[in-house]
N, C-alpha and C positions, 0 to 999 in steps of 0.2 A: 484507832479506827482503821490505820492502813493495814497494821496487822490482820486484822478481824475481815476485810476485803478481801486482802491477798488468801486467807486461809479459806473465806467461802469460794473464789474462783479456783482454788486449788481442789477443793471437794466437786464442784461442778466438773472440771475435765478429768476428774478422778473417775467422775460417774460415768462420764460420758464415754471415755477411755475403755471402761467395765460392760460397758453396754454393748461398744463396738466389737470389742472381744467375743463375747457369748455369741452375737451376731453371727460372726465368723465360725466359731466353735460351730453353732447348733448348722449353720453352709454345711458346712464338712460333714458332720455327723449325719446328714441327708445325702450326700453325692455317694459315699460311703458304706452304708447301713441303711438306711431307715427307708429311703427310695424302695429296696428291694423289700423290705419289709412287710413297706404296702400294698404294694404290689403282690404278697403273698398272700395277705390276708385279704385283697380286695376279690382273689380269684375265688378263696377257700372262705364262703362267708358260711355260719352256721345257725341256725334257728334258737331261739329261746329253750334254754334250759338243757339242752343238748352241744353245749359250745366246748366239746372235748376237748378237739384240737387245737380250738386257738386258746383256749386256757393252758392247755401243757404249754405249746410255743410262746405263751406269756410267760408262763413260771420260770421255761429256761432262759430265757432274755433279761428277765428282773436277777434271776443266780449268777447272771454273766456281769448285769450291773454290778455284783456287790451285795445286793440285797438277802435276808433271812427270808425265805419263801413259804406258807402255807398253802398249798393247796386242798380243794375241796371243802370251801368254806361256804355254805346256805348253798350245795350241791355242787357247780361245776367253778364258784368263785375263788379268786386267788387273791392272798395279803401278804403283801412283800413291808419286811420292816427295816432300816437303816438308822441306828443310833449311834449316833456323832455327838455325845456328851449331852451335862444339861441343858437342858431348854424344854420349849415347847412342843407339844407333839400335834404336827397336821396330818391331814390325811387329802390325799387328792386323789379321785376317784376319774376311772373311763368305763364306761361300759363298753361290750363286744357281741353283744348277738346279731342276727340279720335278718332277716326278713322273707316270709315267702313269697317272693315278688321273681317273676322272669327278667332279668338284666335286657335291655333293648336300648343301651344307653348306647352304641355304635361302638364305646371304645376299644384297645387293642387286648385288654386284660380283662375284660369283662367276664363277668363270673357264667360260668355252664355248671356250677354245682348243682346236686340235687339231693333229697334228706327226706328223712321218713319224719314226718310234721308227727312230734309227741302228743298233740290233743288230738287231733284226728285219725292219725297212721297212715295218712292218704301219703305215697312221695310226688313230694312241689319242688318245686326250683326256688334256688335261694336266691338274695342279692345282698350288698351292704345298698340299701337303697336309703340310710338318713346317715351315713357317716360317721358310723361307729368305728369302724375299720381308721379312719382321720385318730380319732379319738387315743384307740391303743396304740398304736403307731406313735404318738406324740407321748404316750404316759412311757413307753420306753425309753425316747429322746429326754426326755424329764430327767426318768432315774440314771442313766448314761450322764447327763450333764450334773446331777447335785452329788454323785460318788466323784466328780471328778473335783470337785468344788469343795471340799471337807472344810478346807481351810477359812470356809468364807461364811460357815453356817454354823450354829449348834442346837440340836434338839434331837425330837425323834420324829422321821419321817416313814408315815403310814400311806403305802398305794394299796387303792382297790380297785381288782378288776372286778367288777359284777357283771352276772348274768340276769339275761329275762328282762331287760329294761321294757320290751318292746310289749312284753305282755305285763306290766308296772306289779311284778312279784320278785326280782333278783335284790332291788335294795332290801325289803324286809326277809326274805329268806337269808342272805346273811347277817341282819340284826338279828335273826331268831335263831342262828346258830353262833349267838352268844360273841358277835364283832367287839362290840366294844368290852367285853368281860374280858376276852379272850386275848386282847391287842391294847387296852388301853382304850378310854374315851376321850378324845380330839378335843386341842383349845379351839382348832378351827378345821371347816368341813370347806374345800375349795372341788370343782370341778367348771366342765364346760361341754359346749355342743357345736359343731360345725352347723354352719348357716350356709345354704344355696342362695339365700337372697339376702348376703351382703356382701361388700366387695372385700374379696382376698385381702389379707392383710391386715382388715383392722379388728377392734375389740369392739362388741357391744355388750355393756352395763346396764342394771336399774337396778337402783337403791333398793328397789322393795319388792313386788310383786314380777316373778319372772315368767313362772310356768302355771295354768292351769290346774287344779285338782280334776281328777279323773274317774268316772265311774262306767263302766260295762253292764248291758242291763241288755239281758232276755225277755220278751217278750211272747207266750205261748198262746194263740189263739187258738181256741178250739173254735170246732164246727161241729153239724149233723150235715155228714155225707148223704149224697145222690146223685142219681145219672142227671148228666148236665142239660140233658134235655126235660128235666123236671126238678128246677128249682125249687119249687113252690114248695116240693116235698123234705126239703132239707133248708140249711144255715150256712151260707154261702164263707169262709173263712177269706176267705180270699178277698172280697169286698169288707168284708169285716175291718180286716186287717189294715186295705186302705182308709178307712174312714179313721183307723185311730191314728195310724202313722199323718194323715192331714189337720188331725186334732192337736196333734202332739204341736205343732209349727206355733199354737197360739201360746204354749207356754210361756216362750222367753217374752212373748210381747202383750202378752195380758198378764201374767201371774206376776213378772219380777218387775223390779219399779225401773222405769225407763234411763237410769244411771247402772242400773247392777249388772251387769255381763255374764251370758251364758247362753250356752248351746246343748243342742237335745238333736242328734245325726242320726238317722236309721241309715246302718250300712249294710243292712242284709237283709232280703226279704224273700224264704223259698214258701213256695209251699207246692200241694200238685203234682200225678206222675203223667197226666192223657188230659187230652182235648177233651172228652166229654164225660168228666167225672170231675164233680164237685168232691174235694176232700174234706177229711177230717181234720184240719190243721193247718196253721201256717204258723212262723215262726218269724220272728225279726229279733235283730241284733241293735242293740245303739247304743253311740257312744255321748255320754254326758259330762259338759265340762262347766266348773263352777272355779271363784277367787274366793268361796269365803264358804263356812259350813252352812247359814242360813241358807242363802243359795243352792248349798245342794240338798236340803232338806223339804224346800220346797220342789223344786225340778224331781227328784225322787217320790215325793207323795202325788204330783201334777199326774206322772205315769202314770200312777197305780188306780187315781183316779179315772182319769180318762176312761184306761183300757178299762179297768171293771163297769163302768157305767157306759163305755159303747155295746161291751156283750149284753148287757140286760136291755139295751135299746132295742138289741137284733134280737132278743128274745129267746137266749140263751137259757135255759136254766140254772141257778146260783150253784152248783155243783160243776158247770162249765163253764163259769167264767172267766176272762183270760187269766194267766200268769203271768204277775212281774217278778224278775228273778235278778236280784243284785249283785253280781257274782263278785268274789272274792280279790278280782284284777283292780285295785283301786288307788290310785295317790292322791294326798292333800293337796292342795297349794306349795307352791315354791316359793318364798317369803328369805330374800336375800335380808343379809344384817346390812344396813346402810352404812356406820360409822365404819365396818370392814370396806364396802364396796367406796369408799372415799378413798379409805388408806390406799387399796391397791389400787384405784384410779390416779391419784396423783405418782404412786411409783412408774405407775405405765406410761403416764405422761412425759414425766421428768426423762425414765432412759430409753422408752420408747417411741416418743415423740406424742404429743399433744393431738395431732391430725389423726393417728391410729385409732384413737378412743373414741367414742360416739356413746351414744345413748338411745335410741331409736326402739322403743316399747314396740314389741310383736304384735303383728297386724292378724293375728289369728289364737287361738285358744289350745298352744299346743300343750300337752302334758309330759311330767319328767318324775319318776320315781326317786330320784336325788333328794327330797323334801325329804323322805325318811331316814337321811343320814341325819338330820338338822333337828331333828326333834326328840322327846321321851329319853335325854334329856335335850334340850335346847342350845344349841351348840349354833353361835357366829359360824355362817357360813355365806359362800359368797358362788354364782354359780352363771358364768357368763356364755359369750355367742365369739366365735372365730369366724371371720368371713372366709368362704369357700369359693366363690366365684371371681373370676377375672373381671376388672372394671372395663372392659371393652365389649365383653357378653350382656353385660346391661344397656350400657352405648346402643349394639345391633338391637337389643330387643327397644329399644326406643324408639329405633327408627325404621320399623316393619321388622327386623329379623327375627331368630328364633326366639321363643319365650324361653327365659329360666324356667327347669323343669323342679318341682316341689318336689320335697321329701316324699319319700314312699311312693312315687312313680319309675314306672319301669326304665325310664330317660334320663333319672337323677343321675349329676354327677358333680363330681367337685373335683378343684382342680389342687392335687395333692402336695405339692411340694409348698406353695403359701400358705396352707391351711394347717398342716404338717407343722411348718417352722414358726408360723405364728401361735400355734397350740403351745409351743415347747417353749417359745419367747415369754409366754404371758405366763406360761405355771413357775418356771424359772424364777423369772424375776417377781415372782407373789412370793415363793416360796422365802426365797432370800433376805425379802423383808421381814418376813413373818419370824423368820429364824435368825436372827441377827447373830452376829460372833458376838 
């Protein structure tokens, strides 16, 4: 028995010992490298499907790691490979596009980029406005810390950078250019997302249900145009249009049973060129979020209902009835493996401390194209939240100061070098487990 004590307290400061190390390692590899890193990537953000630059600047970074580098994988993505003998093969993904959002965040690096937007061709101004730029930054610090680590791992590790997250088409464009044919299909699919609303530092987990499924859905109401001084004589689209978008609101709270979660957003509503002209048309945008297929097959036919049955109220003829239009930007649900999200929760625990890990289910319906790494075929994966905010910006906002600014707001920011080291902490030590010597 004394033996068997002494040998488990000798494995606990073993770990502890190893933990403290990496610690230190990923300090360094930040004051060093990765600091400047982000700071290149947070001035230089790039729009969905257009991420040239920061996919070359990836490619050479993972070549500098060590790693065998693909570029142009499902268009602008990169698969960097490192095999370190038998074993298992994971795969840890970051995404890197940005956003057409104007930076108004105050900070000193703040992006003034600008880009010719590939669906529109209008040029908008970019931002890293949810923290993708956190993301690649870290999936570098990763591959930098597991080439330096050979000794302590064995298998085959797969990074992916994708593109397009933001318009939920970069995970299946490179499934559809043949990822896992091409690379090997993963024992496990790991990734993660910077949070603005948790505090720096720690990990947030669920066993099960992480991200929203996602659907994009057009709306096309037609009208019969007239001078707006003679309505009578036409179909007003415009009022149309609101009575369905106020229709739409009863969805979630009359269609789905009062336990099932879902949302139906109209984020866009143009129609109109002049004060006194009734047009031919309006147009809305919405974004529809479901946890389960029933779900969105209801909220999906709820639309189609609605809209067709408001145009025939306003007297539309069946040849102009609205259009609903499904478009093609879509992800399932994000459905973590449990038995995985235990495993790396008690490693996270054990060398990262117990206080780090939380569990805290998202107080909103965000969506994550990661789900398509995990499916077709079904592949354990595990896909968590790194806290990006300072615990003292929560403090102020408690007590009247500023609010923490949401993803996708022109104010978002996060605070880099926590979010950065905690990113590189938690893939690290997942990876390590996963890959035993």
């Amino acid at each position: 028995m004394r033996i068997l004590i002494s040998a488990l307290l000798a494995c606990v400061v073993a770990t502890s010992a190893a933990a403290q190390d990496l610690s230190s390692d990923i300090e360094r590899d930040y004051d060093r490298h990765l600091a400047d890193l982000f700071d290149h990537f947070h001035r230089n953000p790039e729009l969905s499907l257009v991420e040239f630059e920061t996919a070359a600047r990836m490619a050479d970074e993972l070549r500098n790691a060590g790693f065998d580098v693909t570029e142009g994988v499902g268009g602008t993505g990169v698969v960097a490979i490192l095999e370190n003998g038998a074993g298992p093969l994971v795969m840890m993904r970051a995404d890197m596009d940005g956003l057409p959002v104007e930076e108004m965040s105050g900070l000193s690096n703040a992006s003034v980029a600008t880009q010719q937007d590939p669906l529109t061709g209008a040029t908008v101004p970019v931002m890293h406005a949810c923290g993708h730029d956190v993301h690649i930054t870290s999936l570098v610090g990763s591959a930098r810390q597991m080439s330096r680590r050979l000794d302590a791992w064995r298998g085959t590790l797969m990074l992916v950078v994708q593109p397009a997250e933001e318009r939920g088409l970069g995970a299946r464009a490179m499934r559809d250019d043949g990822l896992w044919e091409r690379f090997g299909t993963p024992d496990y699919a790991l990734g993660f997302h910077v949070a603005a609303q948790r505090a720096a530092g720690v990990i947030d987990v669920q066993d099960s249900n992480t991200y929203a499924g996602v659907d994009s859905v057009d709306v096309i109401v037609h009208g019969i145009g007239s001078h707006g001084a003679s309505p009578h004589q036409g179909i007003d689209p415009i009022v149309l249009a609101s009575q369905i978008v106020m229709a739409l609101q009863t969805l979630v709270s009359r269609d789905l049973p009062p336990r099932s979660p879902g949302v139906v957003t109209v984020g866009s509503f143009h129609s109109g060129t002049k004060h006194n002209i009734i047009s031919n048309e309006a147009r809305l945008q919405l974004t529809v979020r479901n946890t389960d297929p029933e779900t969105r097959e209801t909220l999906l036919n709820g639309i189609r209902r609605i809209a067709k049955n408001m145009g025939r109220a306003a007297g539309l003829p069946e040849d102009l009835l609205p259009e609903v239009l499904v478009l093609d930007e879509w992800t399932p649900p994000g459905l973590n493996n449990a038995r995985l999200v235990q495993r790396l929760r008690n490693v996270w625990s054990s060398q990262l401390g117990a206080e780090r890990v939380i569990d805290e289910p998202p107080d909103g319906m965000g969506g994550e194209d990661f789900a398509f790494f995990a499916i077709d075929p079904e592949i354990p994966s595990a896909f968590w939240r790194v806290g990006g905010t300072p615990p003292e910006a929560f403090e102020s906002a408690t007590n009247g100061g500023p609010a923490i600014p949401s993803h996708h707001s022109p104010q978002f920011r996060i605070s880099p070098e926590p979010a950065v080291r905690t990113g590189v902490e938690s893939t690290v030590v997942a990876l390590l487990d996963l890959m035993p010597r």
